[in-house]
C-alpha positions in Angstrom: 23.2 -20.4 -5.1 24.6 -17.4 -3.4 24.8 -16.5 0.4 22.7 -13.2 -0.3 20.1 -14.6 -2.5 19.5 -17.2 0.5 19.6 -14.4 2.6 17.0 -12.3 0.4 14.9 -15.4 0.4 15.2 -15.9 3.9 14.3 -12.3 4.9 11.6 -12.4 1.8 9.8 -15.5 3.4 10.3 -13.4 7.3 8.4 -10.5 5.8 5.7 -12.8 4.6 5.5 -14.6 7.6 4.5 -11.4 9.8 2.6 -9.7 7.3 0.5 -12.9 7.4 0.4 -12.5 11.3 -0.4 -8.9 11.2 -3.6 -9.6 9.0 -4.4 -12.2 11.2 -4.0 -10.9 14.4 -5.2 -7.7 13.3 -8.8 -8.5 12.2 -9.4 -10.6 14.9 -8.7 -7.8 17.9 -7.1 -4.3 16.1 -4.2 -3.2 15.4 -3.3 -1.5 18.7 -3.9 -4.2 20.6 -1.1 -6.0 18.7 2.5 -6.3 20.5 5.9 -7.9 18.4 5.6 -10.4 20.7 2.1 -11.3 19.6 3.6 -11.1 15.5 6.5 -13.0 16.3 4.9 -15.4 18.3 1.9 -15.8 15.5 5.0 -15.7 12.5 7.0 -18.4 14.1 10.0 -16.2 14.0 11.6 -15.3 17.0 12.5 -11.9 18.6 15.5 -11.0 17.2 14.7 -12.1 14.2 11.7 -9.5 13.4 14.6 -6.7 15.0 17.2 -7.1 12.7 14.7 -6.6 9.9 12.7 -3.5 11.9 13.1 -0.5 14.7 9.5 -1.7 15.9 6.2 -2.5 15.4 5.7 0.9 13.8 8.5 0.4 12.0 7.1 -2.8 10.3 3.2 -1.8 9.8 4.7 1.7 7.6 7.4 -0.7 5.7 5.4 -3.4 5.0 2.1 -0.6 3.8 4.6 1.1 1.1 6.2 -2.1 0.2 2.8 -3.7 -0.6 2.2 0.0 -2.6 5.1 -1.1 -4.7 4.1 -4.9 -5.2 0.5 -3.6 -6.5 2.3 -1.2 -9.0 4.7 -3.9 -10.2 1.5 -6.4 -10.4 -0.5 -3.2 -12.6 2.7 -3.2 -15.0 2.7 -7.2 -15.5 -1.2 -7.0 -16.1 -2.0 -4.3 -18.4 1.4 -3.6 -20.9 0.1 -0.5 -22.0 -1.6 1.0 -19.4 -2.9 4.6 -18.8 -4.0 4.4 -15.5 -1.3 6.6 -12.9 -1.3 4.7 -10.1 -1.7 0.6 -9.2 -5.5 1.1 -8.3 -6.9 -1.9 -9.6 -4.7 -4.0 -7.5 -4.8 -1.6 -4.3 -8.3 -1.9 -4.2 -8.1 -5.4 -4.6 -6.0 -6.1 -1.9 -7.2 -4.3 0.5 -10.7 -5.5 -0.7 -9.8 -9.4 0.3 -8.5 -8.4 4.1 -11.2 -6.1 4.7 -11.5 -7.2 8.4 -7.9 -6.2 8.9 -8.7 -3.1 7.0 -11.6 -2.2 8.7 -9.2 -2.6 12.1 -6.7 -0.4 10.8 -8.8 2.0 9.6 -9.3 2.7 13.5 -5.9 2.2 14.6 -4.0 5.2 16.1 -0.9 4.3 13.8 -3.6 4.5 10.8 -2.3 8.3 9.6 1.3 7.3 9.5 0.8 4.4 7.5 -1.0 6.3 5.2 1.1 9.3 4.9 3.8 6.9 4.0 1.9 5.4 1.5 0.6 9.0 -0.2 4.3 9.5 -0.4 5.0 6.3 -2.6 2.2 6.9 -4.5 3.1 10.2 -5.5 6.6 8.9 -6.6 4.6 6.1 -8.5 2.2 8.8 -9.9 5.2 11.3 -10.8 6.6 8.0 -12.5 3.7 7.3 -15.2 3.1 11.1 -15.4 6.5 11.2 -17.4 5.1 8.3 -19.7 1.6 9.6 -19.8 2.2 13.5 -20.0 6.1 13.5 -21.6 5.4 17.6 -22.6 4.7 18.4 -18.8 7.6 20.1 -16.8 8.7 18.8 -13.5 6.6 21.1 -11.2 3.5 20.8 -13.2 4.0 16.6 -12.7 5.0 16.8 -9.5 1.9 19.1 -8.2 -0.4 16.7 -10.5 1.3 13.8 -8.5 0.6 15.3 -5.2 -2.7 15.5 -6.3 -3.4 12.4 -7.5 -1.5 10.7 -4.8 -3.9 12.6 -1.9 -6.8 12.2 -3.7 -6.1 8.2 -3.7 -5.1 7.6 0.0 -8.9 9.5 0.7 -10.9 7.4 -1.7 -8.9 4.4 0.3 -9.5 6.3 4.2 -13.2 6.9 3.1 -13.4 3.5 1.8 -12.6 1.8 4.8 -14.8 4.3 7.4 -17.6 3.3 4.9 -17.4 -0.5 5.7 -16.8 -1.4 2.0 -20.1 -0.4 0.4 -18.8 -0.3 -2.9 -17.2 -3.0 -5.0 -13.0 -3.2 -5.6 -14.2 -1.8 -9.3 -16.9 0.9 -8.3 -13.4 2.4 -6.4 -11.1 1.6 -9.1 -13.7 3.1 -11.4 -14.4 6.4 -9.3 -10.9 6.5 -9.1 -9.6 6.2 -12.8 -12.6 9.0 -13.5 -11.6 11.4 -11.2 -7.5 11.2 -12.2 -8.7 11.7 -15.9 -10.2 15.0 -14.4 -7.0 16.0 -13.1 -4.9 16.2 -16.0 -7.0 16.5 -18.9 -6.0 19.5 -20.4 -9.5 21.6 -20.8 
């Protein structure tokens, strides 16, 4: 075994460790009310530990947000091989679904709009991504307005989701979802 895959598993098993913590912590009292200390303390990791992976707490609640973005859209690839759908919503919803406390906490949170701008932003690289699969004849600006779109358009079924304690099931949202995309880029 290599130093740096020891080291990747290492700082893999660190990441999970406070992103456990953070769900944690975070549906019992918010967000806002949560320090590093309180992470670190809750991770079993120490100090220095949780700063040579991030800047600050800030710094780990956006990272962690777009990295989970990216673990849904590599789940949505290994479940459906030939997939139409634009952007990992089955999985987002999911998710997010099964720490809804945490969510609902977040949702309030004052570092709410940075997590989610950060997150629009992978999307739309995720959406720009299957666009070239699912619309090959489209030129870049016409993909990368669509992506914008589509991108948006997600994060505020998500933000409306949340304000809305939940009322609708993982699928009603996937579903809503998926029907308004096909909206967007049909070609009528």
């Amino acid at each position: 075994m290599s130093s740096n895959s020891s080291i990747d598993r290492r700082a893999a098993r660190t990441r999970e460790l406070l992103n456990q913590a953070l769900i944690d912590l975070g549906a019992e009292r918010g967000v806002d009310e949560i320090d590093v200390s309180d992470l670190v303390e809750a991770a079993g990791i120490g100090r220095s530990t949780f700063y040579s992976h991030y800047s600050s707490k800030e710094d780990f609640l956006i990272r962690s947000f777009v990295t989970m973005i990216g673990a849904c859209e590599r789940m949505e690839n290994e479940k459906f091989a030939e997939r139409t759908s634009l952007a990992p919503a089955h999985h987002l919803f999911a998710h997010i679904y099964t720490a809804k406390d945490f969510a609902a906490q977040f949702a309030k949170s004052a570092i709410s709009a940075p997590m989610l701008a950060a997150g629009e932003a992978k999307l739309r690289a995720i959406v720009d991504e299957n666009l070239k699969r699912r619309a090959p004849n489209w030129d870049a600006p016409r993909r990368h307005e669509t992506a914008v779109y589509i991108a948006a358009g997600l994060i505020g079924l998500l933000r409306w989701w949340m304000a809305n304690a939940f009322t609708r099931t993982p699928a009603q949202m996937e579903a809503a979802f998926a029907r308004l995309t096909e909206s967007a880029i049909s070609e009528n």
